[in-house]
KEKELO-803602 format. One record per residue (C-alpha): x, y, z. Coordinates in steps of 0.2 Angstrom, whole numbers, plus 5000, padded with zeros to 4 digits. Each point is the difference from the previous one (the first is absolute). Example, Ala and Ser with C-alpha at 12.3 -4.5 7.8 and 13.67 -1.06 7.14 Angstrom:
2
506249785039;500650174997;
END
This chain:
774
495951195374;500249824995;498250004994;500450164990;501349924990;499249844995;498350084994;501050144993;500949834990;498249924997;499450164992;501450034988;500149794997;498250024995;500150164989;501449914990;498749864996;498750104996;501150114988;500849854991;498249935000;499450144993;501650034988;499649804994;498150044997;500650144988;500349894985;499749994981;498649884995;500349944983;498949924987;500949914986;499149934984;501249924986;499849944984;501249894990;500549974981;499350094985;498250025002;500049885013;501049834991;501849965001;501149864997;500949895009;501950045000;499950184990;499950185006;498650065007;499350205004;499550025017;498750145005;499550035019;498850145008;500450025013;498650115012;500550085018;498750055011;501050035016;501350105007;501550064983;501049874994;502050004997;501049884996;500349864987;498949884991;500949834997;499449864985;500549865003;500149874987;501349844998;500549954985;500349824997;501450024987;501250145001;499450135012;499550015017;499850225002;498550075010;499850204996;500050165012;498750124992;500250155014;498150085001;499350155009;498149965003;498750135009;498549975008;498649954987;501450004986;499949874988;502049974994;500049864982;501749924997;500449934982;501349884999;500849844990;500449835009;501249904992;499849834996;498249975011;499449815006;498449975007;500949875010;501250145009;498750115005;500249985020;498450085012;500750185000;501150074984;499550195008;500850065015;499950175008;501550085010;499650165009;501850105000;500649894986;500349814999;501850015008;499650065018;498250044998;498549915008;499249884989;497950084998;498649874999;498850034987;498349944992;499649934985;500949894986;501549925005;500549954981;499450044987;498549984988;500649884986;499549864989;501549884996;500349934984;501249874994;501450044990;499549944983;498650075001;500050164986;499450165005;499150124987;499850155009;498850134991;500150205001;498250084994;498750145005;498449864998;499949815002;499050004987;501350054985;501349855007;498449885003;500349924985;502249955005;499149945019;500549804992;501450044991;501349885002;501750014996;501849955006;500249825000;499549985015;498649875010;499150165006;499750184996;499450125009;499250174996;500250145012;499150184999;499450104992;501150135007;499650194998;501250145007;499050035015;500849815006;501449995010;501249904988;501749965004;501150125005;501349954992;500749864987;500449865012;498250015004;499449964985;501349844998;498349885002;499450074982;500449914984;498850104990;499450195002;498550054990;499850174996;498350064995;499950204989;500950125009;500149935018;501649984999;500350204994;498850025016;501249935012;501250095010;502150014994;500549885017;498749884991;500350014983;501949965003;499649865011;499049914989;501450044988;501149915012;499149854999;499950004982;501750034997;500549855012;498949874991;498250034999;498950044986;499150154998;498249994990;499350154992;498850054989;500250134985;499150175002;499950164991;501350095010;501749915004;500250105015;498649905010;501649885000;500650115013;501949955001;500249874988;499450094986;501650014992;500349805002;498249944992;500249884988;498650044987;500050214991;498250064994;499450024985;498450065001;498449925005;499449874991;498349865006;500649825001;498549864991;499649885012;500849854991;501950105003;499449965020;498649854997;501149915014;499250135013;498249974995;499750184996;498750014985;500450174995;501250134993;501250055015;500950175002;501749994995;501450094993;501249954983;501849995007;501849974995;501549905011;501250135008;501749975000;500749825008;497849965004;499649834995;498149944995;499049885010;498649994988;499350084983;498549974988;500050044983;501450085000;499750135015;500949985018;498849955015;501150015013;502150015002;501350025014;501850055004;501349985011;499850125017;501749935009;499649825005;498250024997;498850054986;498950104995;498549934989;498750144992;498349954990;499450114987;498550045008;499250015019;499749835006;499150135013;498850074986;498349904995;499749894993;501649915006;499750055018;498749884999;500149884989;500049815005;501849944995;501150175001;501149935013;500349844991;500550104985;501350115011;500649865008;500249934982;501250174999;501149975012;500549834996;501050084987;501450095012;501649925000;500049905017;497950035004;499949815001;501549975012;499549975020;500450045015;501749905003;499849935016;501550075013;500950074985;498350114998;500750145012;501950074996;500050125013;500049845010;501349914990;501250175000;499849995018;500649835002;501450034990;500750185005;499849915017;501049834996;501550094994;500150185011;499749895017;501849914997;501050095008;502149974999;500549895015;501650085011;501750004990;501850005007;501249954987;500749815005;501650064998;499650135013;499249865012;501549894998;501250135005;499150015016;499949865004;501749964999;500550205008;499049925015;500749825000;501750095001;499550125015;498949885010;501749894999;501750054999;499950175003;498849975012;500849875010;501850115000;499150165005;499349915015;501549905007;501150154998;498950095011;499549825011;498050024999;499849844989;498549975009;499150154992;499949894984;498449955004;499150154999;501050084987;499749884989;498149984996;500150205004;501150014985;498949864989;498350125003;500950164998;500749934980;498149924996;499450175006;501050094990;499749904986;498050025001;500150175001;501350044984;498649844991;498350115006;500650195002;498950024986;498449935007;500550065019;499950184997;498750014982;498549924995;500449924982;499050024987;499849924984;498950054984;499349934982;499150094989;499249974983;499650164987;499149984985;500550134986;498550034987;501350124992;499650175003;500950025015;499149935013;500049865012;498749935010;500949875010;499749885018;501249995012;500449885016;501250045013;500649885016;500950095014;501049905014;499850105017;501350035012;499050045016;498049955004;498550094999;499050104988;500950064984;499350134988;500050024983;499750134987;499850024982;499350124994;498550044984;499749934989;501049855009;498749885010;500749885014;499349875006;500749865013;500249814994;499849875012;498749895008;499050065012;498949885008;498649974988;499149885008;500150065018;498550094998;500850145007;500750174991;501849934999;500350154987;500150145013;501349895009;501150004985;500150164993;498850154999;500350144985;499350175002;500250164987;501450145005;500750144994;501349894994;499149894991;499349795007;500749995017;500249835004;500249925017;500349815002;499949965016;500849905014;501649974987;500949865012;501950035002;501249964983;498549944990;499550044983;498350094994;499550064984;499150134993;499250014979;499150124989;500050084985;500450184990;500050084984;501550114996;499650154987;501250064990;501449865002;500749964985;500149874988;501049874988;499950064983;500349844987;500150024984;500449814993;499649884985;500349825000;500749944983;500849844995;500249955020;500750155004;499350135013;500850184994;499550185004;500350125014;499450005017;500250165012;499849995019;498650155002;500449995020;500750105012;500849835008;501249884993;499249824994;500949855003;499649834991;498950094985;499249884990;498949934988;498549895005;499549894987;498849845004;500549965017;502050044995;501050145004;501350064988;501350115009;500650164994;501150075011;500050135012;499350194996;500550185010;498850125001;499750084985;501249884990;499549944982;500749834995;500449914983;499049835001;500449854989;499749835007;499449844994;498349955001;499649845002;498549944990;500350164986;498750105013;499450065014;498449925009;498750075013;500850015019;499349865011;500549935015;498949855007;499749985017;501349895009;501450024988;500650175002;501550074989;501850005005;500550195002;501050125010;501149925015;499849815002;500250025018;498750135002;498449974993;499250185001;500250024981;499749844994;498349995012;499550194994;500249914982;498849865004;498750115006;500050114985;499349854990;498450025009;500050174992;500550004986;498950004982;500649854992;500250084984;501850074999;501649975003;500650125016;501650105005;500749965018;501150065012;500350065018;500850135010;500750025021;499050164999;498550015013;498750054988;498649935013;500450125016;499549935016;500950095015;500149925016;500550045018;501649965010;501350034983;500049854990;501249934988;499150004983;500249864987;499050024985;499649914982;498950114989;499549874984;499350114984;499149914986;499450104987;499249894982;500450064984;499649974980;501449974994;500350014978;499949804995;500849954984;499649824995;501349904991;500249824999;499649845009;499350045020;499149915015;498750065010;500049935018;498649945010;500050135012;499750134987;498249924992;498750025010;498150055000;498450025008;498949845006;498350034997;498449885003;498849954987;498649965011;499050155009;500549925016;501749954999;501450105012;501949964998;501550055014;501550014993;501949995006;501450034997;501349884991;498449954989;499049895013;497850034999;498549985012;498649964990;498249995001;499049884991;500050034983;501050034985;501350154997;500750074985;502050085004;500750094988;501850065000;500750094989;502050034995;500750185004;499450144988;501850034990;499749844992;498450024996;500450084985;500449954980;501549914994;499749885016;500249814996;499649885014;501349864998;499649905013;498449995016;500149865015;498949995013;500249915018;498449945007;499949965020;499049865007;498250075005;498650114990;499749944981;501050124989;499850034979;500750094990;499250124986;500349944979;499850154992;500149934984;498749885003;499150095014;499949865009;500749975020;501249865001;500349925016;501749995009;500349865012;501350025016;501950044992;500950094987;499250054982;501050034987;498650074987;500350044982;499950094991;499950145014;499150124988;498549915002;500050045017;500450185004;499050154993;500350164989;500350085019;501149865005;498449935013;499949825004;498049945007;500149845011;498649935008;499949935017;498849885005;500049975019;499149875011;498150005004;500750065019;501350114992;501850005009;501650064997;500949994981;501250074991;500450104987;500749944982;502150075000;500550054985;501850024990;500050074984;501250034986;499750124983;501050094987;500250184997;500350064982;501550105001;
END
């Protein structure tokens, strides 16, 4: 019988291992090929699109795919992509990395989690454990080109362009090409070339995220065709309006080489479009503003023969470009990212939380309520009833009791809710919407995983370091987000008890609202109206002129105010804000605003004055577990034109003359920094500044022009009158008479001679005073 028993054990033992050894060999076997940047390139430190194959030949697959990238800077978030793979499917996943380094890619950035990455079993699989990429650095420019035949951009395949030490071309691209999915993939491009009617070829989702990437600070090339509409979407933004078609000679384009008539088009300027080049009398080429970026249009098809071909067409376009405002400034070093910069300062000012507050009075009437009982009181409650010896224990007992009672009424807040603290920055283009970026910090009140949500078009990401040079996936560690019906779910994870974490992102808000100003500065006075178009009460409204704020108050919603302030300096200069020095504003003792106000100078044009101001309201909704208490500090900034009206003596300040830095050698490549400080190559460099446009204009005398020269690069000055450059040694200028000095559109040309190994340098500052003619 006992031998019954334990075969009768033996059997069942073995039938469980062969069942879980067969339940083990049913398994998926996936194959994963990926492929990094756009058509293969990225750069080092800018967002990169992700694509990964993934191929499963075994049994189905359920669960989660996990990237896994670490960013060095400000965000340390791996990604939950849920998948549902049969046998002999083929599943592709298109995705943007943020912020990508070659030096953070650890030995596996894909992961596989049968039953999801939160209690699943992790999968093995086969294949690429990273992707596909070739790094670039930073300064190097990218020209990525969008056309059906290599052969009609052969001829751009050397262009070079930014002022940068290396371009690279990328392409062509043709709509059967996975391009970015969205516009944070496309971040690496500086310049977009759009050959005939691929752009009209591509799909909506593409169209718009090129648009994206235009509208944030790229430039857009185009050539001009028959029918607008091979423009696709930015049809209604092109710079140059046809006129028919009309052949080009070869010496209106002898720089390209060509030897015969080209195809080409007579054109006019539409409205607020600027030309980069004409001959006898006819446009070549324009552009215009498209947000932050620009879009430049030639009057003909640089895709067409015989330019597609010719020898010298890409020295002729790069000729082109030099024209846009700002083409010859760099890549600025660690100012060159301000996502980066908001980052760190969203995160400086929300992650100071309020230490614990009792009132002193509070504390002193405490103490002396306990001197009193642990004393007299004490001692004649005790020898009434003859237990004096009890004082020993009832003493200390007492102490802990009040320092327990006083931590608890200091923390009830942080005992029973997570805290949370938000800043947010909106910029306002006028038309009622906002496209902000927002950072919150929450301090926990219990450990763990905590989730958050916000929900689309809202992104959220996870700031914090995450082991970058561990050469393991520190990412998934940190925090993992993952799409829900809600929105980005966030998890960070492993939060340790009463510590603080912080989340950032940014939105667009449709339909919000707006300042509506309608002001004129005259005689040193700012006068008009300005309405408060939101639904939300502005605090601390004001006027942003050259890196000053001029307060105005606060507005309700809806509220229309009388304005009349002085102006100091008779008008209103171009918002900056240069890195390092900030702007006073808002509370002194919580720098949410005043940081929110900084970071909008990386933003900002550099071309108008702005409007500021900032409200409680939690425009950038993040919701997060366990019933925090909410602190937020929404900043709006929204530029405006305001009516100028020239009067009098005036003086322009430093901060508000400035210009592009642009080499005169082939060769030369120039970083530049904020607060006027250069990296030069080799070489000579011509800067030339120029004063705002309101006093580029008749009536304005120039009174008086001094210029400070630092130790460093050789630096002179342009003599109009005699045409001759006059050299300025280290120290103050006073040069008169300043007419001599400054152009019909009020520009300046200095040239800047550095070393034969090149170095740092920089630039001339100067102050300038006029008269306007009343």
């Amino acid at each position: 019988m006992k031998a019954v028993k334990w075969g009768t054990a033996l059997f069942i033992f073995s039938l469980a291992v062969l069942m879980g050894a067969g339940s083990a060999a049913a398994a998926p076997e996936l194959t994963v090929k990926a492929a990094g940047g756009i058509d293969g390139k990225a750069k080092e430190g800018r967002a990169m699109p992700v694509v990964v194959e993934i191929r499963n030949e075994g049994d189905p697959f359920s669960g989660d795919l996990v990237i896994d990238f670490s960013d060095i800077y400000e965000s340390g978030t791996a990604r939950a992509i849920g998948l549902e793979i049969g046998t002999g499917e083929t599943e592709t996943v298109r995705l943007t990395v943020d912020s990508a380094n070659s030096y953070s890619f650890s030995e596996k950035q894909f992961r596989f989690f049968e039953g999801g990455w939160r209690n699943g079993r992790e999968v093995g699989y086969k294949g690429d454990r990273r992707p596909n990429v070739n790094f670039y650095y930073m300064e190097t420019s990218f020209a990525v080109a969008l056309a059906e035949s290599a052969d009609r951009v052969a001829g751009l395949r050397d262009l070079n362009f930014g002022n940068t030490p290396e371009s690279e071309m990328i392409g062509p691209l043709d709509r059967n090409d996975l391009l970015p999915a969205d516009t944070a993939g496309w971040e690496a491009a500086d310049l977009i070339i759009a050959d005939d009617g691929v752009l009209a070829g591509l799909s909506q989702a593409d169209q718009e995220a090129i648009a994206g990437r235009i509208r944030s600070g790229a430039t857009l090339l185009i050539g001009m065709t028959d029918d607008p509409a091979d423009a696709g979407l930015f049809r209604s933004a092109l710079p140059l309006e046809q006129q028919g078609r009309a052949e080009l000679p070869p010496q209106a384009l002898r720089e390209t080489g060509v030897e015969t008539d080209v195809p080409a088009f007579r054109v006019s300027l539409a409205d607020r479009a600027k030309s980069l080049g004409e001959w006898d009398g006819r446009v070549l080429a324009a552009f215009s503003e498209y947000g932050a970026g620009n879009i430049v249009q030639t009057a003909f098809s640089f895709g067409d023969e015989p330019l597609a071909s010719a020898p010298d067409t890409a020295r002729f376009i790069g000729v082109i470009l030099t024209g846009l405002p700002g083409s010859n400034s760099t890549h600025s070093g660690m100012y060159g990212n301000p996502e980066s910069e908001f980052v760190q300062l969203a995160q400086s000012a929300t992650e100071r939380f309020e230490t614990f507050r009792i009132p002193a009075a509070a504390i002193i009437v405490i103490v002396v309520l306990y001197i009193i009982l642990v004393g007299p009181v004490l001692y004649y409650v005790l020898k009434k009833k003859d237990r004096r010896e009890q004082a020993w224990w009832i003493i200390p007992a007492a102490a802990v009791l009040i320092s327990a009672g006083i931590f608890a009424y200091g923390a009830k807040d942080r005992l029973f809710n997570p805290q949370f603290r938000q800043a947010a920055l909106f910029l306002s283009d006028g038309s009622g919407t906002l496209t902000g970026m927002y950072a919150g910090s929450v301090l926990t009140n219990r450990g763990g995983d905590l989730e958050a949500v916000a929900s689309s078009p809202m992104t959220l990401s996870a700031a914090g370091e995450s082991a970058v040079f561990s050469g393991g996936s520190g990412s998934f560690g940190h925090a993992v987000a993952e799409q829900s019906p809600q929105g980005t779910l966030l998890t960070l994870r492993d939060v340790p008890y009463w510590s603080v974490r912080t989340v950032h992102g940014d939105t667009r808000l449709e339909d919000a609202g707006s300042l509506e100003a309608d002001l004129a500065v005259s005689g040193g006075r700012l006068t008009g109206t300005l309405k408060n178009g939101f639904s939300f009460r502005l605090r601390d409204v004001a006027v942003w002129s050259g890196t000053g704020l001029i307060p105005l108050g606060d507005l309700e919603a809806g509220e229309t105010a009388e304005i009349d302030v002085e102006v100091q300096g008779s008008v209103l200069f171009p918002a900056v804000s240069l890195a390092g020095t900030g702007i006073g504003y808002g509370n002194g003792e919580d720098q949410r605003a005043g940081n929110m106000v900084q970071a909008a100078g990386y933003y900002l044009d550099g071309k108008r004055p702005a409007l500021v101001g900032h409200t409680a309201s939690p425009l950038a909704k993040v919701s997060l577990e366990g019933n925090p208490e909410y602190s937020s500090v929404s900043v709006i900034v929204q530029p405006f034109d305001p009516e100028i009206r020239l009067s009098g003596p005036f003086r322009i300040p430093p901060s508000s003359i400035s210009g592009p830095v642009t080499p005169e050698g082939p060769d030369g490549y120039v970083e530049q920094y904020p607060e006027g400080d250069l990296f030069l190559s080799p070489g000579t460099f011509l800067y030339e500044p120029s004063v705002p446009e309101v006093y580029a204009q008749p009536g304005i005398g120039w009174t008086s022009f001094e210029v400070r020269i630092s130790e460093g690069a050789g630096i002179s000055v342009l003599n109009r009158s005699s045409g001759e450059f006059e050299e300025l040694i280290a120290g103050k200028h006073e040069l008169d008479p300043a007419k001599d000095y400054i152009g019909r559109d009020g520009a300046f040309q200095f040239r800047i001679e550095s070393s034969s190994d090149g170095g740092p340098a920089t630039l001339p500052e100067i102050e300038l005073e006029g008269m306007a003619s009343p």
